[in-house]
Structures are given as structure tokens and as C-alpha cells.
N, C-alpha and C positions, 0 to 999 in steps of 0.2 A: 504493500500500500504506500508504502515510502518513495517508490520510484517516479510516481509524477511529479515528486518536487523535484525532482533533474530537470526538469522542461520551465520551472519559474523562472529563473536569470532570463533564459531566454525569451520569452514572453513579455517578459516585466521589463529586463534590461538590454534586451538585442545583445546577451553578452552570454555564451555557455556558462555552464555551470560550474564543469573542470579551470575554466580560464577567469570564475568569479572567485572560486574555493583559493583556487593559487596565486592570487592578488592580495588576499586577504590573512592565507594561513600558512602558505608555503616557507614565508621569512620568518616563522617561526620557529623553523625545524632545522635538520645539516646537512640531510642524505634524498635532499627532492623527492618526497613522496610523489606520487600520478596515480592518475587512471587510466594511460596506456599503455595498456599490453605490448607494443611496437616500441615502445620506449623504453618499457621495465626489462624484458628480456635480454635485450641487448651487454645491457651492463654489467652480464652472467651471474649478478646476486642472487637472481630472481629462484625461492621454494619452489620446487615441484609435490601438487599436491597429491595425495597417494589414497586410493579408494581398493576396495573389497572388490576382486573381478569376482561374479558367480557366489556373490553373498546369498546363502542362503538360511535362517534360520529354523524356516519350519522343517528343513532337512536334513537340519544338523549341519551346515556347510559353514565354515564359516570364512571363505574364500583365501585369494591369495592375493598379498599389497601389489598394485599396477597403480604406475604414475598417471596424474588427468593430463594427457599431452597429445594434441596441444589444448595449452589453455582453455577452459568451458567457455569463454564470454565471446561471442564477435571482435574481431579488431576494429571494430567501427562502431557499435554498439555497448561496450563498456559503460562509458562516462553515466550511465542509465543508473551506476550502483552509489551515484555522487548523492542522490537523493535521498540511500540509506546510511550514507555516511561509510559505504565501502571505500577503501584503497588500495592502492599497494603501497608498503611503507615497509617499515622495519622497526625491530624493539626499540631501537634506541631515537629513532624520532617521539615514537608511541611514549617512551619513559620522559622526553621535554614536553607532550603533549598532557602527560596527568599529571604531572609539575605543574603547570595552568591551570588545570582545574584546580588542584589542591590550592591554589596560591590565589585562588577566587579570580582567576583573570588576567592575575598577572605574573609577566617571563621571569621564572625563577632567575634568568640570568641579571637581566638587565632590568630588571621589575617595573619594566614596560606594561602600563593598561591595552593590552591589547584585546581583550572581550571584556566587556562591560559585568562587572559582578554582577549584577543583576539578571543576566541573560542565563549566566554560569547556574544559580540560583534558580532560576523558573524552570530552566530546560532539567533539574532536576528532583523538580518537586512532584510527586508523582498526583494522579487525577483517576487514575482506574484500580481496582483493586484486584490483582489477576490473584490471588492464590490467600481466599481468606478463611486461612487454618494454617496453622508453622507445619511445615513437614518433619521436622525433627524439634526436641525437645529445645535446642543450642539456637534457632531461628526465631520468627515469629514472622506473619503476614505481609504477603508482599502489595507492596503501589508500583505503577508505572505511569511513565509519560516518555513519549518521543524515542523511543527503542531502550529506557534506561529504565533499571528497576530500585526501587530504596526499601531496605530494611534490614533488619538489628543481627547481629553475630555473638551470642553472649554477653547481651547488654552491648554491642558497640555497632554505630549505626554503619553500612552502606551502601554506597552508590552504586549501581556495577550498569557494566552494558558488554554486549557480547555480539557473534554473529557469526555467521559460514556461510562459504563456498561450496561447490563441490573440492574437499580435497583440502578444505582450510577449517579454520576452528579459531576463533581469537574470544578474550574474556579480559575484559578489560575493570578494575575492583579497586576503589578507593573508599578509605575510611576518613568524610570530610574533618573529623573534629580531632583524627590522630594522625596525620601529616603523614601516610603510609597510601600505598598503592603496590598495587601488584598487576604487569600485564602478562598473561598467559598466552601463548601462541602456539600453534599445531600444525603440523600439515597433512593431519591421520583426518579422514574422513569421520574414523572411530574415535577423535582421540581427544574427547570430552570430558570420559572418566576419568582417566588419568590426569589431566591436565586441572579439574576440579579437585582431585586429590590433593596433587602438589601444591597448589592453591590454598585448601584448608591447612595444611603441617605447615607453610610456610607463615601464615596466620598465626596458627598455634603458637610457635617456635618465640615470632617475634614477639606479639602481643600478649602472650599468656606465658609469661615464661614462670617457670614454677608450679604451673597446673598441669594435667593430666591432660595428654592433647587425644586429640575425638578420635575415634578410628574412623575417618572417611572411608578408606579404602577398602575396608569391612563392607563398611554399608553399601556402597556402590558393588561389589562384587554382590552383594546382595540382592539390590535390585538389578542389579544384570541380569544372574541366574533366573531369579523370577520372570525378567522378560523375556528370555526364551524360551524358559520352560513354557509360558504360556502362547507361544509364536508356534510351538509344536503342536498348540491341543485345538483343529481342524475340524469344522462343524461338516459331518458326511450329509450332501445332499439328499433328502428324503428319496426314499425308492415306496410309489410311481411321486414325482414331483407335482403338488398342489400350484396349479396355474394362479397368475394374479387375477384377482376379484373384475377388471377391466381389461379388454384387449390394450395390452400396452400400444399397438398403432393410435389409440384416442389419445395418446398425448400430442401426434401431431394435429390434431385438430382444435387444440386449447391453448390458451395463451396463461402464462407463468406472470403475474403481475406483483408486485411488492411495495410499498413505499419508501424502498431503500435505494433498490434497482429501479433498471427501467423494464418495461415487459419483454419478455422474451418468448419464444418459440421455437417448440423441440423441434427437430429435425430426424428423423426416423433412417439410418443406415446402418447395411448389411453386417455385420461382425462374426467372422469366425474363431472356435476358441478351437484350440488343438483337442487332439484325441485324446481322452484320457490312457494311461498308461496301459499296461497289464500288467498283474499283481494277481500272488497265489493265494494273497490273504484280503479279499476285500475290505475287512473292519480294518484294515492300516489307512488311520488318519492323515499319515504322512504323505500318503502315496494315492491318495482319492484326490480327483478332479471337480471342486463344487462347480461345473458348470457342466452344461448341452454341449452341444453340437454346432448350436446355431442358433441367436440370440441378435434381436435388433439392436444397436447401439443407438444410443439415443443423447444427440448432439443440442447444443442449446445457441439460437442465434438471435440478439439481440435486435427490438424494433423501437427505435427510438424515435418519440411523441414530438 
């Protein structure tokens, strides 16, 4: 939802968005952040990011690291990720970039106002409440606003914001009132858990020193397990299969209306699924196919009023 604010500079200022952000925030940094791919490569700094070929969990698979090469984004259509606040940069721009915020604004070096505290401040006050229950005891409820989340770490509050690629993983964690930041970086598809770990001990370490630090890396293996285990347990298609209550073709003849959207209309096309397997034990959930043979797809095309 963040990507149409790529297209404001232009609209508003006849100025892109890459060449508004780099007017603005670029002299802040040492190692030229961008947003192009044709430019970052070149320099041979550039992470290659590394994804699961033949990921599979409900088969037990859980594939082999292949690099994303080349890069996922258009060389012409990048600058689209300006709007969510994507780049390519590197830790140690990112480490003078939470210097800034920590410092409400201003350049740790030169203690230049170069964002207005107040901006620093609003952009981090959160307005929606995505998660209202602490998932762990040591947490409590999380807010959000503008891709950033705030809340407490054993009594101590923060600010974090994060995000991914295919093949990238960044986590970005400041604690405003204890002059501490941590930026986390990945280039594991998978490498979340881990990178959250390191995260929590490095926490611990600093900020609690003398206490008993959490076992993150418990828990996450914990919820891992669980997520696969439940990624294996596959609902068998009833045998004979209960039709829907409507010929699904009446959806092309209805219109999808919302006051959010604007109306839309299915579009009724051909979909083949493959065969299912053959298997000497039908009741293997792992190895049953929940689908037909042949099944309408059902595409939705916007009619704007």
C-alpha cells in the first residue's frame, strides 16, 4: 500500500522520488545509498539474496539455498520501493541513519537539524493497534503507524520497523529513551528467526546485564516446529465432493461492490490443476491432491464509476 507514495514527488513536484529522497537524505550518509539496481551492482558490494529452491513444508522438504539472480525488481521499475522506504544501502549508512532518529533529528556528527523533531516524533507514534495481547510475558501490545511498530521490552519502550525482499530481511530497533539501536540484516529468505534471536541476546546482554536473559531461540524453535508441524496436517478432499450451493459461473454475472473499492467483476477462466499423484496409501495427507481436474478460475477486473 506504501508504493503509491513513489509517484507523489512526481505528481506534486515534476521531481522523482529517488532524485527527491537523494536531495534530501543522501548527504546524510558515506556509502551512496540508491535505488538502482544498475548502479548498486556495479560497485560488487552488492548481497546476493538467497531463497529455498523446492521449499517445501507440507513434504517435509525443506529445500536447498539458491541465490535470487538476477535481482527480483525491474531495472526500470525499482524506484516503486522508494514509497516503502526500500533501498539498497548498507549497515553502516543504516547505523548514521538510527543515530538520527535517536538524536530526535539530529546528525550525530555534526548535530545538524536535519529532520524536524517533530516529524521524527509523529512518524513514530503509532495510531492502529495490530497485536492487542503481549505475545510473550517480557512484551506487551503492539501500535503502529507508517510501517513502524512501538512497544515495551521488559519495561523498556520500542520503536522498530523492518521489511523484505525476496532474499532480504532487515529489522531495524531503537530504544528512544536509552540511546541504543540495533540494525539487523539478512540475506536468508528464512533468516528472521535467527536474526530476531541475535537481536533479543544482544538486548539482553546490553540492557539487562545481571539478569537472566530470555531464551529466544527456545521459543522460536518452538514456534517453528509448530509451524510445520501444522503445514503437514492437509484437509483430504471429501470423496464424492459437495458442489457449491451456486453454479460458480453466477459470479460472472454479479458485480462485487464495497465502499472501500470500487466495483469489480469476476471474470470466469479455464484453470487446470495437475493430476493428483499415485499413492498406495490414500489416507496420506501429505500426498493427497485437494483439488479436481478442472476448476474455473475466477479473475476479478475492476469497473471504475
Amino acid at each position: 500500500m506504501y508504493e503509491p507514495l513513489s509517484h507523489l514527488p512526481a505528481l506534486l513536484l515534476s521531481q522523482t522520488s529517488e532524485s527527491y529522497i537523494n536531495q534530501h537524505i543522501s548527504s546524510l550518509t558515506v556509502s551512496s545509498p540508491t535505488y538502482s539496481v544498475a548502479e548498486a551492482e556495479p560497485r560488487g558490494t552488492s548481497a546476493k539474496g538467497f531463497q529455498d529452491h523446492m521449499h517445501d513444508l507440507t513434504r517435509r522438504n525443506n529445500g536447498t539455498k539458491r541465490t535470487t539472480v538476477p535481482y527480483f525488481a525491474s531495472l526500470v521499475e525499482e524506484g516503486i520501493w522508494t514509497g516503502a522506504g526500500g533501498v539498497l544501502t548498507s549497515a553502516r549508512d543504516l547505523a548514521t541513519w538510527v543515530s538520527i532518529m535517536l538524536n530526535e533529528g539530529k546528525h550525530a556528527y555534526t548535530d545538524k537539524q536535519v529532520i524536524p523533531s517533530h516529524v521524527v516524533e509523529h512518524a513514530a507514534t503509532g495510531v492502529t493497534i495490530t497485536e492487542g495481547k503481549a505475545s510473550y510475558p517480557e512484551l506487551c501490545p503492539k501500535v503502529y503507524i507508517a510501517g513502524r511498530w512501538r512497544y515495551s521490552y521488559r519495561g523498556r519502550e520500542i520503536v522498530e520497523y523492518g521489511g523484505n525482499n525476496l532474499g532480504y530481511k532487515t529489522q531495524v530497533t531503537r530504544f528512544p529513551n536509552d540511546n541504543l539501536a540495533i540494525v539487523s540484516l539478512s540475506n536468508d529468505a528464512n533468516g528472521g528467526w535467527l536474526m530476531e534471536s541475535a537481536k533479543w541476546r544482544i538486548i539482553d546482554d546490553v540492557s539487562f546485564k545481571g539478569q537472566d536473559p530470555i531464551d529466544w531461540n527456545g521459543r522460536y524453535e518452538e514456534v517453528w516446529a509448530n509451524y510445520t508441524r501444522n503445514a503437514q496436517v492437509l484437509m483430504l478432499r471429501p470423496s464424492p465432493p459437495k458442489p457449491p450451493s451456486s453454479p460458480i459461473e453466477l459470479l460472472a454475472q454479479r458485480t462485487y461492490d464495497h465502499p472501500i473499492y470500487v466495483p469489480s467483476n469476476p471474470i470466469l477462466s479455464p484453470f487446470h490443476s495437475p493430476s493428483p499423484p499415485q499413492t498406495t496409501n490414500p489416507a496420506n495427507a501429505l500426498n493427497a491432491q485437494p483439488y479436481s481436474t478442472l476448476y474455473p478460475f475466477v479473475e476479478f477486473s475492476e469497473k471504475r464509476i
